[in-house]
N, C-alpha and C positions, 0 to 999 in steps of 0.2 A: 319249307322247314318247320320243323314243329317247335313251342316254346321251351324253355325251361322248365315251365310248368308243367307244361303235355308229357315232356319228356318224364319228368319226374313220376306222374300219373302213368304213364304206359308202363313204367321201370317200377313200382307200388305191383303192379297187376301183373306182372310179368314173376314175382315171386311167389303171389298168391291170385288167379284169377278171379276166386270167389270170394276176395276180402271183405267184411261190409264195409259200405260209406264213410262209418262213423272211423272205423280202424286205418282204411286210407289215408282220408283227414288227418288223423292222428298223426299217422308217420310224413305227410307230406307239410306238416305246420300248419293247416288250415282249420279255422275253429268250426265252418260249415259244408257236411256230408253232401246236403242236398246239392250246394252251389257243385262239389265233386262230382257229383253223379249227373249233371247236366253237364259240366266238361266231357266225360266222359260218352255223351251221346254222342254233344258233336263231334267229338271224334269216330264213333262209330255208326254215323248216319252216313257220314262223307267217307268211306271209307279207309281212315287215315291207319285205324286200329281195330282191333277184332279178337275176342277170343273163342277157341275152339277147342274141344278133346278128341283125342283117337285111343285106339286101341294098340297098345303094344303088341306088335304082330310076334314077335319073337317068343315074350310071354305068353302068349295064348295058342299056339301052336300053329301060327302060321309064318308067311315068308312075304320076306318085300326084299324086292330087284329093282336094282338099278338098270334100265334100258339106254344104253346109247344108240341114234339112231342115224342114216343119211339118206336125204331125199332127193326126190329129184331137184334142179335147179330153176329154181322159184314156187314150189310147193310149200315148204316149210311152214309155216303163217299156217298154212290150211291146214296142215297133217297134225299142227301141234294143237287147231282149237278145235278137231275135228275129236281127239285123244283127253283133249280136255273135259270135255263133255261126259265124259265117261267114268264110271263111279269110283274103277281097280286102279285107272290111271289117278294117283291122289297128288301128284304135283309133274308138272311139265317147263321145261327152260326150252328155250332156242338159244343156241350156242355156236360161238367160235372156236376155231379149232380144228381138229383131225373130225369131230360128230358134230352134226346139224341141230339136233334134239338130246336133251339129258329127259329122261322120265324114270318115276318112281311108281313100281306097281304093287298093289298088297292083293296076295291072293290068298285063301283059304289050305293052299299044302301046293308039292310040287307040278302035282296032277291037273290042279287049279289053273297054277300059271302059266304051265303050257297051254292050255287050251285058250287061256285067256290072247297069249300072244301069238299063238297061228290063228284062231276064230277072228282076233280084233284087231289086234295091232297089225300084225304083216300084212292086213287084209283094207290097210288104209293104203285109197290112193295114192300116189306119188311119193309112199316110202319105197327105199333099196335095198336096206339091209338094218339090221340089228342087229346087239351083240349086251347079252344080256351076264349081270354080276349079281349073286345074290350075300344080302345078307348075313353075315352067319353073327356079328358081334357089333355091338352101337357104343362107343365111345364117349360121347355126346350128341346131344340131338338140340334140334330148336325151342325145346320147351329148359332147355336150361343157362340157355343163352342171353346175357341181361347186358342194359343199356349204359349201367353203372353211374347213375344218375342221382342214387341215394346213398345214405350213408350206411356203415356196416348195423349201426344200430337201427336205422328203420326197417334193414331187410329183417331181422332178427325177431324184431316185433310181428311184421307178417307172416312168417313164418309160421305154415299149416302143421310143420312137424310130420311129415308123408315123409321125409327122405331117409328114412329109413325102413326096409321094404319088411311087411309081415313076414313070422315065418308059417304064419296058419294058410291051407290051403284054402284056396275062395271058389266056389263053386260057381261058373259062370251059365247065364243062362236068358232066355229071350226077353226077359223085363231087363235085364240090364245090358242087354242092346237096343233095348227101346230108348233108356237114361242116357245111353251113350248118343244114341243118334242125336237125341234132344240137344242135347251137351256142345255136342261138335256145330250145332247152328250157331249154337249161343253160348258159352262155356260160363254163362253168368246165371241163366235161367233159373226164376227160382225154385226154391224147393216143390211150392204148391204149385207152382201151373207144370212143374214135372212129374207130381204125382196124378195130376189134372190128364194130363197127355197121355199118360204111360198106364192108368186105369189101376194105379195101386196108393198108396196112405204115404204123407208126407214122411212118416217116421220110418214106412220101408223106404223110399226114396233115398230119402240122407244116410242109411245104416248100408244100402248097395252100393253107394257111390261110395262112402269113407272106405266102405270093404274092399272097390277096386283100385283106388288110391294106394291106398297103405299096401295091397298085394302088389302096387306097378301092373297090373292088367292094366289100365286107365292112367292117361298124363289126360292135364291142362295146361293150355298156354295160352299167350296172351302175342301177339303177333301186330306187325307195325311198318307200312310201307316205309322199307330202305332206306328211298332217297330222300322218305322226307326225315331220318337222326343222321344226316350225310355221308350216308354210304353205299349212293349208287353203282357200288359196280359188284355183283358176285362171282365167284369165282370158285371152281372144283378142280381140286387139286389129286391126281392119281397116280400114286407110286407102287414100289415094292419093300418092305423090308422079308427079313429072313424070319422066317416061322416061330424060330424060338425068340426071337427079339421082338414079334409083334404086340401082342398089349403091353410092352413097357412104351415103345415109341407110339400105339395109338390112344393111349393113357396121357403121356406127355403132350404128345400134338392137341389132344383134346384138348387141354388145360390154356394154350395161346387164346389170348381175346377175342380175333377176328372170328374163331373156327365156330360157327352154326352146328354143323353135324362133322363125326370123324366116325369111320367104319370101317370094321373089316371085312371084305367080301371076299369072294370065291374069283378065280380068272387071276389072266396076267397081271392084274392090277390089286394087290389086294391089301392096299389101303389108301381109302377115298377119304377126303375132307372139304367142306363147304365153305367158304368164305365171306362176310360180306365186308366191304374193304372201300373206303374216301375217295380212289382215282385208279386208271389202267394203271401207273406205275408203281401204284403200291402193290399189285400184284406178282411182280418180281422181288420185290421187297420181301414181301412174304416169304416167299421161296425160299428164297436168301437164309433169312431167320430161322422157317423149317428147317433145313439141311445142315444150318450151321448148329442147332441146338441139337440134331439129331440126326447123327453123320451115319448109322446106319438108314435113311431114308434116301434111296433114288426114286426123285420126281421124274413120271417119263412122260408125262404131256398136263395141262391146264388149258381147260373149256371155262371157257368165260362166257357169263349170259349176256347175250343181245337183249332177250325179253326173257322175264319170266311172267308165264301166261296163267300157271295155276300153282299156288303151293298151299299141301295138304286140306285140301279141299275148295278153297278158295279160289273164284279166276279175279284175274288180277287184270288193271288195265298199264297204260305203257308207264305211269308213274307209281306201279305199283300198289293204286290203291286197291282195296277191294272192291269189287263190281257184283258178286254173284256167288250162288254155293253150290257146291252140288254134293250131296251127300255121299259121305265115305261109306262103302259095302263092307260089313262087318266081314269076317273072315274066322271066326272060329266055329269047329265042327263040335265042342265039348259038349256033352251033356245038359240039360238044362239044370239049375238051380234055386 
């Protein structure tokens, strides 16, 4: 388990990934930056925490599916680090339940993701079947999911002020999928070793990134093995509500504490939400509280992760820490800028 302190430092970073030291400090009461940013190593040598950026697929014109999958019996493990590996797959669970495997795919348009999942996916040993949901609407995501460790006034302080989206158009283009790439290693990286990398001027660096920020092309987060803020168990939750009631109840549902991600996808299911949640029996708890606050929602089944083996770009080991990256495959076809 992580300290109070840890916790507080992951919950500081988790509002703003690119705070300086000094503003950290500030909001967590501590007079020294430096001592912070040595906390904050070892927490992200040992892979206890991490931050990363992606690309908002939705804004930028692409598409992410949720794959459920079932394998043969005792493949699983393989089929999910074999899936892993692979740049479109940007997070993978092993699951209990009615599906063996939850994966998340970003592809470039519809076109993309077909190919992607007869070329790769179907094409992995000892899977049986898949049954694919996509996208159409994000609720909440992991980049706005906090630990609630600090107080309203320190989040306020760090506060980048991005939450509220440009209405200028941003012209996206292959420097700033170069910024992105860098980003999603390291979502801390400085300015100069990213204008160093990426072969453009620290002043274009910071002026692309705030531009994708503020348009939402571009999230940051700041990410944190599970079990070590005591909530080893996750859980995906798949119902139905009725068309016209859906963004009120996946609005509401979003706004519960436990929920990581809430979406509305395509298929019999269409709307999914993420959980990470203290124990197996809080899982029915949950439910519970769902349905009761939002009696238009039938739950028709809940996958709960045995492992999660990669999330959004990260492989993870069986305590969830970070082990390894593997870089997310941009997915937009726009124009250069």
């Amino acid at each position: 388990m992580l300290s109070e302190s840890d916790l507080a430092l992951v919950n500081a970073l988790q509002v703003w990934p690119r705070a300086p030291w000094t503003a950290v400090a500030t909001s967590l009461g501590v007079r020294s930056a430096e001592a912070v940013a040595r906390r904050w190593d070892r927490l992200s040598t040992r892979g206890d925490a991490w931050t990363t950026a992606y690309f908002r697929a939705l804004s930028t014109g692409g598409c992410i599916a949720l794959v459920t999958a079932r394998c043969r019996p005792g493949t699983k493990e393989q089929v999910a680090a074999t899936l892993a590996e692979d740049s479109c797959c940007i997070s993978a669970d092993i699951t209990a339940g009615t599906q063996d495997l939850l994966l998340t795919i970003a592809a470039q348009d519809l076109e993309a993701l077909n190919q992607y999942l007869f070329q790769h996916v179907e094409q992995v040993p000892g899977l049986i079947a898949t049954t694919t949901a996509l996208a159409t609407r994000f609720y909440s995501e992991g980049a706005n999911w906090r630990l609630h460790a600090l107080g309203a006034s320190a989040h306020a302080a760090l506060d980048p002020g991005f939450g509220q989206q440009s209405t200028q158009s941003t012209p996206f283009g292959s420097l700033d999928r170069k910024l992105a790439g860098l980003l999603s290693a390291d979502g801390r990286t400085s300015y100069a070793q990213l204008a160093e990398e990426s072969g453009t001027s620290e002043a274009t660096a910071r002026r692309r990134i705030t531009a994708m920020l503020r348009s939402r092309v571009l999230a940051l987060r700041c990410e944190v093995a599970a079990p070590l803020v005591g909530l080893p168990v996750t859980a995906t939750l798949r119902g139905r509500v009725a068309a016209f009631d859906l963004d009120r109840v996946g609005a509401g549902l979003a706004g519960l504490a436990p929920v990581r991600m809430c979406a509305a996808v395509t298929g019999e299911h269409n709307l999914v939400a993420t959980v990470w949640l203290p124990s197996i029996s809080a899982v029915q708890q949950f439910e519970q509280v769902a349905t009761r606050n939002f009696p238009a929602l039938v739950v028709h089944d809940t996958l709960v992760n045995l492992r999660t083996v990669k999330r959004m770009g990260r492989l993870l080991d069986h305590s969830g820490r970070a082990t390894g990256f593997v870089p997310m495959r941009a997915w937009s076809h726009q124009s250069e800028g």
